[in-house]
C-alpha positions as CSV (number, residue, x, y, z in Angstrom):
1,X,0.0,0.0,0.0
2,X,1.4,3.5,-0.8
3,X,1.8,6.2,1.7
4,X,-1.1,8.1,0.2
5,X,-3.0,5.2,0.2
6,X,-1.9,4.5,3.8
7,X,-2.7,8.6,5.1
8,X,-6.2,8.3,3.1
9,X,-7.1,4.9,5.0
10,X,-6.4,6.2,8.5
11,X,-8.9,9.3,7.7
12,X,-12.3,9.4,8.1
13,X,-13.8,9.9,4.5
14,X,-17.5,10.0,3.2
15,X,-18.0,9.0,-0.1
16,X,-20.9,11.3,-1.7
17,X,-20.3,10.2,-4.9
18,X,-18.7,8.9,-8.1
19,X,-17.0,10.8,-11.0
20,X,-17.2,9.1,-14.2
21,X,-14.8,10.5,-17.4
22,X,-14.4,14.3,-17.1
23,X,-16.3,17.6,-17.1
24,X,-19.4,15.8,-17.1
25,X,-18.8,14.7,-20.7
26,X,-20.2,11.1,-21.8
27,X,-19.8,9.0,-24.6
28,X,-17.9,9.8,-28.1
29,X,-18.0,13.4,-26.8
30,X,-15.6,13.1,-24.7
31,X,-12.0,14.3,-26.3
32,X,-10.0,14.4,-23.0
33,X,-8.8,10.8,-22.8
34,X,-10.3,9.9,-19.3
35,X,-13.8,8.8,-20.9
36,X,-12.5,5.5,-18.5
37,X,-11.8,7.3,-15.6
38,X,-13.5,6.0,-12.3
39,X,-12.9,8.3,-9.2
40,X,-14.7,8.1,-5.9
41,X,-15.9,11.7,-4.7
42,X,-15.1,12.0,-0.7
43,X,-15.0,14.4,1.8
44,X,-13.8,14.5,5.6
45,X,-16.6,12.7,7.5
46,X,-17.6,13.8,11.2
47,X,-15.0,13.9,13.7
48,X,-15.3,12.3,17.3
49,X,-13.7,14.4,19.8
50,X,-11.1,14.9,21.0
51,X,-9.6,16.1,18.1
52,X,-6.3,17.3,19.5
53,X,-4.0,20.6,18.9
54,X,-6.0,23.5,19.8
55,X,-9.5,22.1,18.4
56,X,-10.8,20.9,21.5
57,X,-10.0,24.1,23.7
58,X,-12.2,26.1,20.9
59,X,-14.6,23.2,20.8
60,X,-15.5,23.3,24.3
61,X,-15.8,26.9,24.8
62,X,-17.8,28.0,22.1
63,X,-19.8,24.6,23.4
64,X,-20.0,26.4,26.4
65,X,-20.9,30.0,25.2
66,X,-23.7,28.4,23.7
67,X,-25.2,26.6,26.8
68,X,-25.1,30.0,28.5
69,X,-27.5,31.5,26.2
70,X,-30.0,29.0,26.8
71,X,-28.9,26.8,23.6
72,X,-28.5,22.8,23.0
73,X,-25.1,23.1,21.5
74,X,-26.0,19.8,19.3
75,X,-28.8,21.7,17.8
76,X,-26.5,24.7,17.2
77,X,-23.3,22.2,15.7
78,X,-23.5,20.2,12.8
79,X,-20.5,18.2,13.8
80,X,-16.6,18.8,14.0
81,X,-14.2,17.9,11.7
82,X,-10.3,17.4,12.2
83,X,-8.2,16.8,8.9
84,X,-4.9,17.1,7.7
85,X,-4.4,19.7,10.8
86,X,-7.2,22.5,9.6
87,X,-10.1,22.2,11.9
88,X,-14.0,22.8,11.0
89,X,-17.3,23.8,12.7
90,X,-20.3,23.1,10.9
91,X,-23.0,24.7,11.8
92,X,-27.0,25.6,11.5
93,X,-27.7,28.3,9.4
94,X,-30.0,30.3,12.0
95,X,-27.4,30.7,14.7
96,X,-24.1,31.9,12.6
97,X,-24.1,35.2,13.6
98,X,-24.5,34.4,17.1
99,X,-21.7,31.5,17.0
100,X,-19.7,34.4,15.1
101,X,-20.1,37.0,17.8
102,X,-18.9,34.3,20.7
103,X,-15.8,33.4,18.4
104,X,-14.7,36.8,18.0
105,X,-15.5,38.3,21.7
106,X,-14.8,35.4,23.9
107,X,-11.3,36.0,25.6
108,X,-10.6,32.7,25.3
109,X,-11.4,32.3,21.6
110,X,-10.9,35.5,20.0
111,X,-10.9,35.0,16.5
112,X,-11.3,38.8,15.0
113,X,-10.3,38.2,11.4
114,X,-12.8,36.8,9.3
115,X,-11.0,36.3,6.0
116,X,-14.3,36.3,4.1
117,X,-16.8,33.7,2.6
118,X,-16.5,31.3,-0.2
119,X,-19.1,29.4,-2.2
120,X,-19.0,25.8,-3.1
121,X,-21.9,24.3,-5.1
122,X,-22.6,20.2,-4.5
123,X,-25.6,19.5,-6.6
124,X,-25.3,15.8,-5.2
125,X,-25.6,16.8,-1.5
126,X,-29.3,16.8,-1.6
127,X,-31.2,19.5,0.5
128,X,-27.5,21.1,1.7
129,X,-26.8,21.8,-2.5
130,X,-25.2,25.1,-1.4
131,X,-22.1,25.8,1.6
132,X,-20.6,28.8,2.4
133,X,-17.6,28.4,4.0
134,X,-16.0,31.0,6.7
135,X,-11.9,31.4,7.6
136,X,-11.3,32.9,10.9
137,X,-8.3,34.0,12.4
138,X,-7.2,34.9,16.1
139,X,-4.3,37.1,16.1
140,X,-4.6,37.3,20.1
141,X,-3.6,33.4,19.8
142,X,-0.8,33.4,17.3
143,X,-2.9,33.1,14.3
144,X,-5.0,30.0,14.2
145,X,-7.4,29.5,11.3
146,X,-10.8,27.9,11.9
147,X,-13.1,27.0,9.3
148,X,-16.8,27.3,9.6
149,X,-19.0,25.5,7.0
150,X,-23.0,26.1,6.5
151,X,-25.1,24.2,4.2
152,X,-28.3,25.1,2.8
153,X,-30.9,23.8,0.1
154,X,-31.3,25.1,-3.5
155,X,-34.6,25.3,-2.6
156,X,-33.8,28.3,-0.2
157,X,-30.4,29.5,0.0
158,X,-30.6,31.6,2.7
159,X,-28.2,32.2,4.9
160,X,-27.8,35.2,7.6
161,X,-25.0,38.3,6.9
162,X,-22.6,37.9,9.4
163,X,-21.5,41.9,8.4
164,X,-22.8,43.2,11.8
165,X,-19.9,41.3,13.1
166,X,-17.3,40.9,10.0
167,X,-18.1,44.4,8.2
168,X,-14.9,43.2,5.9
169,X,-17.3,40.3,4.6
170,X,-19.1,43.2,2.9
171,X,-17.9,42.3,-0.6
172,X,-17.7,38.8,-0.1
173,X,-20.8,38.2,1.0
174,X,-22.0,39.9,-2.3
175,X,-19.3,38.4,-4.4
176,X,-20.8,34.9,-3.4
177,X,-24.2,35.6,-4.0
178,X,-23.3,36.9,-7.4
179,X,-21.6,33.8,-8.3
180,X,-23.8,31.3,-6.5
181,X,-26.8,32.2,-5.5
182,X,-26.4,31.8,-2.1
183,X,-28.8,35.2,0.0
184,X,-27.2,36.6,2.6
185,X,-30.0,38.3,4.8
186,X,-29.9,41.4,6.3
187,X,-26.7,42.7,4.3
188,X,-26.9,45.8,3.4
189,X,-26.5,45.9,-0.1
190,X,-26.8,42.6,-1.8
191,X,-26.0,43.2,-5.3
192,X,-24.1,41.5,-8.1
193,X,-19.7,42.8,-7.6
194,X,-18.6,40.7,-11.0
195,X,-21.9,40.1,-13.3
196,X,-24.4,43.2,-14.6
197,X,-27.5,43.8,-12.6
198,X,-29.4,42.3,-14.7
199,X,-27.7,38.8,-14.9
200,X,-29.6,35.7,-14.9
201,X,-28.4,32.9,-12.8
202,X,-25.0,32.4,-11.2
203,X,-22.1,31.3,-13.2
204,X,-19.9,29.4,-10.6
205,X,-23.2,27.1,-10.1
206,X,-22.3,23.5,-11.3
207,X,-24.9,23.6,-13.1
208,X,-24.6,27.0,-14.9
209,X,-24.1,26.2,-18.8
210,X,-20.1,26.3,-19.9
211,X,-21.2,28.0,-23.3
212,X,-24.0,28.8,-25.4
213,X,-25.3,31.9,-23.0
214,X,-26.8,34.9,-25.2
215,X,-24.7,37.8,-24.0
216,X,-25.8,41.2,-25.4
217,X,-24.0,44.2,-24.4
218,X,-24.5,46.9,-27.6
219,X,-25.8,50.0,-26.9
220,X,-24.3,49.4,-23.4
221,X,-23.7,53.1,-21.9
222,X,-22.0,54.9,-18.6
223,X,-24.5,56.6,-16.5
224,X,-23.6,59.9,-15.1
225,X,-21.6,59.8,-11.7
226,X,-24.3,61.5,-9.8
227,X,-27.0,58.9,-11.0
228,X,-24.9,55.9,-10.2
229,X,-25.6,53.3,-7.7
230,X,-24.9,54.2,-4.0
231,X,-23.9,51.8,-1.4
232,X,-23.7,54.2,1.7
């Protein structure tokens, strides 16, 4: 067995699905040469604690910060995941801005640099299609990086603004809507950063077309400065 082989089989992996040939191509169509290619899809499954490093120290306090409030942590945490030394918190989407204000104020956690928020599309993962992922960072204890992960249904991709805590996650936030969808409510501006205002659909999606989209921009004009959009 090789050493990769060896690392991969002493992880905890969830399979959630199989990739057959490449970019989604089947039969003659396919001009890559890996119309044979078999590849299982995994992902880091749920962690048991203790986890180790510093994981379990954040683990149990923000745990703890929750119970205060009058909160069942397990209905607040998805689950923990260790892996390859990066640590993640899943969580519900209903309490992230309340998880994000104990990470950042809690003297004992203190993570005050959110580094912004990330789409990821899994059209597989049924009811949790869409995740946003989170990077925090405590500077008050020498940098650590914790991810946090929330999944929500195609169906309704809502997901609260976390601005009120991270104002930095401004253009992220809106970035990541732009691109996938995703509705951050109660930001204050939710509009597209990359695509015109009129876009349709979200073109980091999985399963936004690669080609073929009518694009029209003729007659396309600059409006005057003092009639432009305002985000203040």
């Amino acid at each position: 067995m090789s050493e990769i082989a060896k690392h991969d089989a002493s992880r905890n992996l969830e399979v959630i699905g199989v990739r057959e040939g490449m970019f989604g191509v089947h039969g003659s169509g396919d001009t890559t040469g890996f119309g044979g290619l078999v590849e299982p899809i995994v992902m880091p499954g749920n962690t048991t604690p203790p986890f180790g490093s510093w994981f379990d120290e954040v683990w149990e306090v923000l745990r703890e910060d929750l119970d205060g409030d009058g909160l069942d942590p397990d209905d607040v945490i998805v689950r923990g995941i260790a892996d390859r030394g990066e640590f993640t918190i899943e969580l519900t989407p209903e309490h992230l801005v309340q998880v994000c204000t104990h990470l950042r104020d809690d003297q004992d956690l203190r993570f005050e640099l959110c580094l912004g928020v990330s789409g990821v599309h899994y059209p597989a993962d049924t009811d949790r299609e869409l995740h946003a992922v989170y990077h925090l960072m405590s500077l008050t204890h020498g940098g650590r990086v914790l991810r946090l992960e929330v999944a929500v249904p195609d169906a309704h991709p809502h997901i609260p603004s976390v601005v009120s805590v991270y104002p930095g996650n401004d253009w992220q936030e809106r970035e990541t809507w732009d691109l996938f969808g995703i509705v951050f409510d109660g930001h204050p501006a939710l509009t597209r950063t990359a695509m015109p205002d009129d876009w349709v659909g979200h073109p980091q999606r999985k399963d936004y077309p690669l080609g073929g989209i009518p694009v029209e921009y003729k007659g396309a004009t600059v409006p005057p400065a003092d009639t432009r959009r305002r985000y203040w």
